[in-house]
C-alpha positions, 0 to 999 in steps of 0.5 A: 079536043080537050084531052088532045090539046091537054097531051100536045101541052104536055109534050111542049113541056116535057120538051121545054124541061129537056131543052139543052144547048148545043157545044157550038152555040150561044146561051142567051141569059136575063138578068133579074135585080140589076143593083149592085152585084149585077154590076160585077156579073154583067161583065163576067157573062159579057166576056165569054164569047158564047153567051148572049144577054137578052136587051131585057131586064127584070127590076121592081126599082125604076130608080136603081140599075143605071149603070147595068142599063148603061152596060146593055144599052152599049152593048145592044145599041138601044136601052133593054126592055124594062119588066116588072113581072118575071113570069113574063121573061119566063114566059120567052122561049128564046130564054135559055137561063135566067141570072138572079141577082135580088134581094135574098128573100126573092132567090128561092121563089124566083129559082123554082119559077124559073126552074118550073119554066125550063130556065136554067139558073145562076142564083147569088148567095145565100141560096135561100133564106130558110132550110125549107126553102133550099130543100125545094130549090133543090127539088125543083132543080131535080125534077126539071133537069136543071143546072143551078149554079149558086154564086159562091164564086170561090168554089170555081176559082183555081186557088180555091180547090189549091187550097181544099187539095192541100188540107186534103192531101194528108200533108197538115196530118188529121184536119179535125178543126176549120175556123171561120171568119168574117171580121171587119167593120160594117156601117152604123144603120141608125134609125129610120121611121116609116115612109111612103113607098117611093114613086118608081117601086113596084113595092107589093112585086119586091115583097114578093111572097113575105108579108108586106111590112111597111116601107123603110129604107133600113130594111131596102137594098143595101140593109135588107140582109140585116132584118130577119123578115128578109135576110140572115145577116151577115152570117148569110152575107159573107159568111156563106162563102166561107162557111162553103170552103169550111165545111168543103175542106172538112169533108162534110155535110150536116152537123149533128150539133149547133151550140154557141152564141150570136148577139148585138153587142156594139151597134145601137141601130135598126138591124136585128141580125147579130153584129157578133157570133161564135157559132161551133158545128158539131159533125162527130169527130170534126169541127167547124167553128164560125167566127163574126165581128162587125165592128172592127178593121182587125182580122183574123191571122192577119186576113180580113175574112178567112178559112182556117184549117188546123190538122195535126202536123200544120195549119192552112190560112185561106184569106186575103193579106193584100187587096183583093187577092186570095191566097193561103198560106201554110205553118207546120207545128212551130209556126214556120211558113212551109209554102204559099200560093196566090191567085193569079187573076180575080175569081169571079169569072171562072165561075160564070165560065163554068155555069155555061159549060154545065149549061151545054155538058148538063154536068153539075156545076161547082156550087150545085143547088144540092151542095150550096144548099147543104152549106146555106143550111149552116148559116140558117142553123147559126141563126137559129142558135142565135135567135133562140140562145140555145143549143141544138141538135139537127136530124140531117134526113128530115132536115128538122131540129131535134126536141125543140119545137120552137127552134124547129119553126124557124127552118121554115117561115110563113108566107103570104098569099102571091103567085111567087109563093114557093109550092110546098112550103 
């Protein structure tokens, strides 16, 4: 009995991993984290008229969410069911892909259960928190055949792959050099003292596998992304996007040098990430070059965050000038504008369209695990320069850092003791 119970068991399983989608029918999705980004991607998935929300949400905060809530409550006629523990979502078999809007720190262990469960995923950027976490995110995509989708969103917008077409195509001659910036000017945090955890706030759930730390709303929500136990800073916030069409643009993958700096040097807070960085990334022949500055309205070539690819006969400029329209622009040698495109409609909904596709296809999507990965890394080994203030090399095989032992430390993290605890870490 026990042997046969133990083979029917793993059949269900093996079937549940191979589930897929037919063409012809809806995918029903949950939503995990329902604060401010999920705000923008519950109508990105609402409007495509083959996917199905689940009247359920997945959040620890019973004081955030409303107007995600409101949303679903329209939408289905009645308030979604509220639930703490994303092992119970998991646990439901009319459950055919998970979305994944948390704080950062939560990404990678909430794609590898769900992963684990036969749940497709689409999780926000950055896709982990560490490069040892991305590598198993990876892992578990692989071994359960499933689609993860990374929300770096530009990846599936048309102007986008127009611009990577164009710094590809030969027309700016050899591209040797892509710059990368994120410049604008980010809140003063200030100081804030310890408190006691809010009535409403599963606080041991929302630590998840990290070490508790006490509570303090200078590491919660909307400033977590600047506190090492729990982000990367910005470098992993906006800078994730654009570092992924940098590295994209060139053509490669891992660096094999990392040098540069990343400091506080303007805000006088309790954020620990650096407000000011000048990252180069080193892959043999071409570089990148990351930019950052937190504490001015001034951009860079005019735009507020851009991408730009220097060849030997032009220069290409990925940015925003006006609004929320993405554009790029191109200058020959003598800095004359050659041509321009602009986007026609916002991003953002061409990649929640191709996250569905990929789900009925099985084909990898856009910004695949694999390759969002790869990107993530790059913020991952910013911050590691920073941190240590020196230099590095990087063994792309091993995923490691060459001859330093203490910077190698900090491509992997320590965990506590919790269900949600990534295996292999």
């Amino acid at each position: 009995m026990n042997r046969r119970y133990f083979l029917m068991s793993t059949a269900m399983l093996a079937a549940t991993r191979k589930r897929s989608v037919a063409a012809s029918d809806k995918v029903t999705i949950v939503l995990m984290g329902i604060r401010n980004r999920m705000r923008r991607l519950v109508p990105d998935f609402q409007d495509l008229p083959d996917v199905r929300i689940l009247p359920c949400v997945c959040e620890v905060d019973r004081n955030v969410g409303q107007e995600v809530v409101g949303m679903l409550t329209k939408l289905h006629g009645k308030p979604p069911a509220w639930e703490v523990d994303i092992r119970r979502i998991l646990d439901r078999k009319d459950v055919d892909a998970i979305v994944i809007a948390t704080c950062s720190h939560w990404h990678a262990p909430g794609t590898i259960l769900a992963c684990d469960a036969g749940k497709d995923v689409y999780v926000e950027k950055p896709a982990s928190n560490h490069i040892r976490e991305g590598r198993l995110m990876v892992e578990a995509a692989r071994r359960n055949k499933r689609i993860v989708q990374v929300g770096t969103q530009r990846r599936s917008a048309p102007i986008t792959q127009r611009f990577i077409e164009y710094v590809q195509s030969g027309k700016l001659g050899k591209v040797l050099m892509v710059k990368v910036g994120t410049v604008q000017l980010r809140k003063d945090l200030g100081h804030l003292p310890d408190e006691p955890v809010p009535a409403g706030v599963e606080y041991d759930t929302w630590s998840g596998p990290v070490p508790v730390l006490p509570f303090n709303r200078n590491h919660y929500h909307n400033s977590v992304n600047w506190h090492w136990h729990y982000g990367g800073g910005d470098i992993c916030n906006d800078g994730s996007h654009f570092l992924d069409i940098g590295r994209w643009a060139l053509g490669v993958e891992h660096p094999a040098e990392i040098s540069g700096m990343g400091k506080k040097i303007y805000f006088d807070d309790d954020q620990q990430t650096p407000d000011t960085m000048n990252i180069t990334y080193d892959f043999g022949g071409k570089l990148l070059q990351y930019e950052q500055r937190l504490w001015t309205k001034y951009g860079m070539e005019g735009t507020q965050n851009s991408v730009i690819a220097y060849g030997t006969e032009g220069m290409a400029i990925f940015g925003r000038w006006e609004g929320p329209i993405f554009e790029f622009r191109v200058f020959d040698q003598r800095d004359k504008l050659v041509t321009s495109e602009r986007e026609p409609s916002a991003d953002y909904n061409f990649h929640a369209r191709n996250f569905i596709d990929c789900i009925k296809s099985r084909k990898l999507p856009n910004s695949d695990i694999e390759s969002a990965h790869v990107s993530t890394t790059l913020c991952h080994l910013g911050n590691i320069v920073a941190r240590t203030g020196r230099n590095i090399r990087f063994d792309a095989k091993t995923e490691t850092v060459i001859g330093d032992a203490e910077a190698n430390r900090l491509v992997a993290r320590e965990y506590r003791q919790h269900w949600s605890t990534p295996k292999g870490v």
